[in-house]
Short mmCIF file of the C-alpha atoms (twelve columns), coordinates in Angstrom:
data_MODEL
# 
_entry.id   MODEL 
# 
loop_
_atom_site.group_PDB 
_atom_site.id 
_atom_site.type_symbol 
_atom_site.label_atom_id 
_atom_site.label_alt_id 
_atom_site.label_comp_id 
_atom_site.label_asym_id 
_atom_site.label_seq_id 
_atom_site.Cartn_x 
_atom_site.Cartn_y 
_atom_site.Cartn_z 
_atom_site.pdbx_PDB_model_num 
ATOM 1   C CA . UNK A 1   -32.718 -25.070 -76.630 1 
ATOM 2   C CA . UNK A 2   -31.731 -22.334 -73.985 1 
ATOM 3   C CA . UNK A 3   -28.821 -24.549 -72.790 1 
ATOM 4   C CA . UNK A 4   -27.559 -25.014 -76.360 1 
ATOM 5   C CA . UNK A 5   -27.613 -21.819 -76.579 1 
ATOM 6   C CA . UNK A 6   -25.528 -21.245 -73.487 1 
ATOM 7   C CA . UNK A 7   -23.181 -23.830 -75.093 1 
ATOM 8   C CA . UNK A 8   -22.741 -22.144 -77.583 1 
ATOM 9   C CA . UNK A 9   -22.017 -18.804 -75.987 1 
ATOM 10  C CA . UNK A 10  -19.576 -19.947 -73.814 1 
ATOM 11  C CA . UNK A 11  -18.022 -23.382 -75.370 1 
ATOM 12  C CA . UNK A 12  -17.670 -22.081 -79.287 1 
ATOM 13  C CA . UNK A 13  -15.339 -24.378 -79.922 1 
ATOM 14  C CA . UNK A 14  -16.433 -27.514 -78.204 1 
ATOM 15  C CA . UNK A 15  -17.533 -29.094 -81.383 1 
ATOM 16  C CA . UNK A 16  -14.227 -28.343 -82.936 1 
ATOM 17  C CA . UNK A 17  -12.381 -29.762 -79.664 1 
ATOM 18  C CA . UNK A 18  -13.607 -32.810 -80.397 1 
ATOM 19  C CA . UNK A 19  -12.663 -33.048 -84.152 1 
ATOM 20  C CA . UNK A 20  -9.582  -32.309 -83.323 1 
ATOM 21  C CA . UNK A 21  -9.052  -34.687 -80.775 1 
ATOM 22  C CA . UNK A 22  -10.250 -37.005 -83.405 1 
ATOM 23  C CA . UNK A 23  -7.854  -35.824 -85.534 1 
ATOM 24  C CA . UNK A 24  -5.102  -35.932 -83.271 1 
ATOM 25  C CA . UNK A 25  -6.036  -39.644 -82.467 1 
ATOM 26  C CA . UNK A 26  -5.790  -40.559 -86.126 1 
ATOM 27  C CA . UNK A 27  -2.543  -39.303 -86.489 1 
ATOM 28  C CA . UNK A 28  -1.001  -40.697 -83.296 1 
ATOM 29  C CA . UNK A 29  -2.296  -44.091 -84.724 1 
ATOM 30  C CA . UNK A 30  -0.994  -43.760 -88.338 1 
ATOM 31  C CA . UNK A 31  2.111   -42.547 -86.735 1 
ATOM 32  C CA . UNK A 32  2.942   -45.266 -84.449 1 
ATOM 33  C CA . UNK A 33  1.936   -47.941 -87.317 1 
ATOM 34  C CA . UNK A 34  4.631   -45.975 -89.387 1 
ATOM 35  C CA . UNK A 35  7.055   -46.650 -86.318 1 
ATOM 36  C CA . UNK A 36  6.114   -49.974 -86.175 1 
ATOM 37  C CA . UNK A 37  6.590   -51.017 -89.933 1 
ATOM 38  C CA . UNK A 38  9.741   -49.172 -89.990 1 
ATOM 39  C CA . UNK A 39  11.024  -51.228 -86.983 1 
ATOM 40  C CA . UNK A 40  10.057  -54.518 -88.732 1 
ATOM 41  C CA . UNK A 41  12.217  -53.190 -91.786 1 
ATOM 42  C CA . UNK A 42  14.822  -52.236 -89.863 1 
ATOM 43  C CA . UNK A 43  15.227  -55.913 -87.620 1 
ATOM 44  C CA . UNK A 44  14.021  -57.697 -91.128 1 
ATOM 45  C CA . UNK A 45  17.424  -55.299 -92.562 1 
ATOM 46  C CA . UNK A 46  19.261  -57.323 -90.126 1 
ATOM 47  C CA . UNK A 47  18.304  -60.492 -90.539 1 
ATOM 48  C CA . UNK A 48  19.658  -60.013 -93.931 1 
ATOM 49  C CA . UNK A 49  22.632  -58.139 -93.356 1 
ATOM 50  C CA . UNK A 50  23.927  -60.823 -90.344 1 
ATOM 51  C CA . UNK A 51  22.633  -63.594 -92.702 1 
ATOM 52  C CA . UNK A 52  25.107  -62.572 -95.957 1 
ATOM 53  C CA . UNK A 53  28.328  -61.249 -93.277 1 
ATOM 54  C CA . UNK A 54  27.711  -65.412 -92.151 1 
ATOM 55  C CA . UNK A 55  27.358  -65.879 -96.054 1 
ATOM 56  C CA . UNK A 56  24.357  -68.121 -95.247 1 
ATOM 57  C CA . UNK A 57  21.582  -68.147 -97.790 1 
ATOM 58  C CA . UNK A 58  18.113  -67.749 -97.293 1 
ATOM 59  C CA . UNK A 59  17.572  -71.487 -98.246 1 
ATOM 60  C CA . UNK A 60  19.914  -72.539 -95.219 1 
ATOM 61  C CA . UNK A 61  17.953  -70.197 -92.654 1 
ATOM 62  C CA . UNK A 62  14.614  -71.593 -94.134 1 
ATOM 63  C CA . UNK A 63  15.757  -75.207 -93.683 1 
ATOM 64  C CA . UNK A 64  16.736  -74.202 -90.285 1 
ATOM 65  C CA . UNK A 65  13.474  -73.203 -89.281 1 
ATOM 66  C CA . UNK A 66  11.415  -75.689 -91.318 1 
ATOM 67  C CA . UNK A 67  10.179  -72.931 -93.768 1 
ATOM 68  C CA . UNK A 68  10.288  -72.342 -97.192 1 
ATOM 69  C CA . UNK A 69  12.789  -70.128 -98.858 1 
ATOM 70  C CA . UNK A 70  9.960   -67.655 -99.558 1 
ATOM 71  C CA . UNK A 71  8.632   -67.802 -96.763 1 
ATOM 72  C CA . UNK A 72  12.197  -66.622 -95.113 1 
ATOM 73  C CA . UNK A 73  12.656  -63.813 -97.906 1 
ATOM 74  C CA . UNK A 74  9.089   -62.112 -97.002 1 
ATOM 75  C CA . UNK A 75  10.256  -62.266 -93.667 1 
ATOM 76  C CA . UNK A 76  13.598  -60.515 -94.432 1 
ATOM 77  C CA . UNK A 77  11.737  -58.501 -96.439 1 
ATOM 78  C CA . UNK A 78  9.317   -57.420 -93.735 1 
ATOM 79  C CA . UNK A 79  6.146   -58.305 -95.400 1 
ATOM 80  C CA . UNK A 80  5.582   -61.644 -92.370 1 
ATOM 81  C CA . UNK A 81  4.812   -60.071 -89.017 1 
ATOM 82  C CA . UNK A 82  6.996   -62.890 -86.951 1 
ATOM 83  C CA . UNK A 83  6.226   -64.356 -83.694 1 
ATOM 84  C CA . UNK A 84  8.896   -63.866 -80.747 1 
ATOM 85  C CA . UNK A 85  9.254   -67.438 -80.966 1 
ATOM 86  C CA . UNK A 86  10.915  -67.163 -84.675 1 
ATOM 87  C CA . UNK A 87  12.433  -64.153 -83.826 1 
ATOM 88  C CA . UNK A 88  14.286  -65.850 -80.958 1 
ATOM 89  C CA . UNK A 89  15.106  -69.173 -83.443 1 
ATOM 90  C CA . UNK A 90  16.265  -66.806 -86.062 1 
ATOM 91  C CA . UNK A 91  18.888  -65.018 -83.876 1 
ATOM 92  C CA . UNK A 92  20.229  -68.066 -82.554 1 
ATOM 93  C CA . UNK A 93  20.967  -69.955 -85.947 1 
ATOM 94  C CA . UNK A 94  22.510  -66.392 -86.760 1 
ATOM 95  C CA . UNK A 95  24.617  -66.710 -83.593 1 
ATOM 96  C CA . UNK A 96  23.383  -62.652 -82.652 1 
ATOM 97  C CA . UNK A 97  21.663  -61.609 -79.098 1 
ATOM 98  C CA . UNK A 98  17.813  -61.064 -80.188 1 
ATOM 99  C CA . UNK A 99  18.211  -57.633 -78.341 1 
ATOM 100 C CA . UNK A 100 21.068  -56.560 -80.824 1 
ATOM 101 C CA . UNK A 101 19.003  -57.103 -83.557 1 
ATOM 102 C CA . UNK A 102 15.588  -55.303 -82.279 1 
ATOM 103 C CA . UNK A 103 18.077  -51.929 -81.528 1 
ATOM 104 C CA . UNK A 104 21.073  -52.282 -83.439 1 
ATOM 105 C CA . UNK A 105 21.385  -50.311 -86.804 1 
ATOM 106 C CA . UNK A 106 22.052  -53.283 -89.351 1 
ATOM 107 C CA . UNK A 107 25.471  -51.742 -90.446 1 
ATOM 108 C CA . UNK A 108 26.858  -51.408 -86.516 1 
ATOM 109 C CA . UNK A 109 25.783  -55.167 -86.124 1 
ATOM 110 C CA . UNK A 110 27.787  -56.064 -88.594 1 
ATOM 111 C CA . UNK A 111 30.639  -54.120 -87.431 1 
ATOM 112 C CA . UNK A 112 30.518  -55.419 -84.099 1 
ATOM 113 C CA . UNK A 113 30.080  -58.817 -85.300 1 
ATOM 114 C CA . UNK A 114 33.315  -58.912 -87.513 1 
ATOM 115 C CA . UNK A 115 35.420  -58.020 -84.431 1 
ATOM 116 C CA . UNK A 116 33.899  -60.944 -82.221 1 
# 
């Protein structure tokens, strides 16, 4: 009792330190899941916008990879988290580096892609 009164007295806030680091822990979590699903859009974006500048359609890219055509639009889509391993075969049958489209912004890739 006397030390949690002591505690009290000279850690007021403890309680509330640790809520907050709660707090602060949720929202570096939500945050980085919000950087992560905009990142899938963004390389699903390019998928899409290298597959239609190579006016290849979603059925030829499925073929390629022995999917179905849906199963290639919810990945363009970014709804299907893809493994590295599709990742790799889809930027090869799009003839793009795989690092160009993790960072590139879908429009640039393009770009750089129509001067090749």
């Amino acid at each position: 009792m006397l030390g949690e009164c002591i505690r009290m007295i000279f850690y007021p806030h403890s309680d509330r330190m640790s809520t907050n680091n709660e707090v602060s822990s949720s929202l570096k979590q939500r945050f980085m899941n919000e950087s992560i699903d905009t990142k899938i859009r963004s390389v699903a974006l390019n998928f899409r916008k290298i597959r239609e500048y190579r006016n290849y359609t979603q059925e030829y890219l499925a073929m390629k990879l022995g999917i179905s055509q849906n199963a290639y639009s919810k990945i363009e889509l970014g709804y299907t988290r893809i493994t590295l391993e599709r990742l790799i075969q889809i930027s090869h049958i799009l003839d793009v580096d795989t690092v160009d489209l993790l960072s590139a912004d879908a429009e640039d890739l393009v770009r750089s892609h129509t001067t090749k």
